[in-house]
N, C-alpha and C positions, 0 to 999 in steps of 0.2 A: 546611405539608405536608412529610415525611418524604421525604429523599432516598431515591432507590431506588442501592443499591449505596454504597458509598466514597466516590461522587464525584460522582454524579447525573449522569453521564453514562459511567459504565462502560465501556462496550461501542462506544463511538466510542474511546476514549481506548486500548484494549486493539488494537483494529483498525488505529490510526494507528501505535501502537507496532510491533506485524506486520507491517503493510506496509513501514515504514520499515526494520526488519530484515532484513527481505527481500529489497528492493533492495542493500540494503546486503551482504548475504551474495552476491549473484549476482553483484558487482563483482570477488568474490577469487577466486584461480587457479583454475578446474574441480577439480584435485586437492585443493584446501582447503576445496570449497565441502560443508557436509554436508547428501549432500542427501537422506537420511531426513528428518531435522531440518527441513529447507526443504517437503519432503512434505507434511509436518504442521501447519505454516504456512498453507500453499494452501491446505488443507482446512479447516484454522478461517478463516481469510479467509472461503472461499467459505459458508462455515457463516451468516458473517455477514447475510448476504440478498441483497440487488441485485446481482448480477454488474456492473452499472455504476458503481455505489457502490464495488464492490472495488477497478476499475481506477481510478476516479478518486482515491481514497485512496492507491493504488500510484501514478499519476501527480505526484499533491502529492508522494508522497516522495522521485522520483525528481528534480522538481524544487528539493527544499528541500535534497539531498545534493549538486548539480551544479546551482547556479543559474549557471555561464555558458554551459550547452548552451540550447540554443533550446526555450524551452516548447512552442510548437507541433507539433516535432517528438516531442517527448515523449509529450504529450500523443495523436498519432497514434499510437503507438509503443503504447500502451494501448487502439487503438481508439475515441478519444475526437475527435467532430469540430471545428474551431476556435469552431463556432456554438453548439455545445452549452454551452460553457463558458468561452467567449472566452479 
């Protein structure tokens, strides 16, 4: 059976990539941060479908950037309950 796209799973792999840039962009100075560019971002995120799916991809990447902040709070910080996704 024929991958769909590059990688055969494209469109996860593109989304992980944007959210993790994301966070990553919202950590430098307000004056550094561009945030046209970051705009643009949110909108293909949210383009991607689940709004809970976006924050929990945002949540992983905020977790994989700063693993010794407390996941939990993280995770809340995304709107995400501890039950939903331990």
């Amino acid at each position: 059976m024929p991958r769909k796209g590059v990688t055969g799973h494209d469109g996860w792999v593109v989304t992980e990539a944007l959210a993790t840039a994301l966070v990553a962009l919202e950590q430098l100075p307000p004056k550094h941060q561009p945030q046209a560019h970051m705009d643009d971002m949110r909108k293909l995120l949210a383009s991607a479908g689940d709004p809970a799916a976006v924050s929990l991809h945002l949540a992983q990447a905020k977790c994989r950037l700063f693993p010794d902040l407390d996941r939990a709070m993280i995770y809340r910080e995304y709107g995400i309950s501890s039950d939903e996704y331990g």
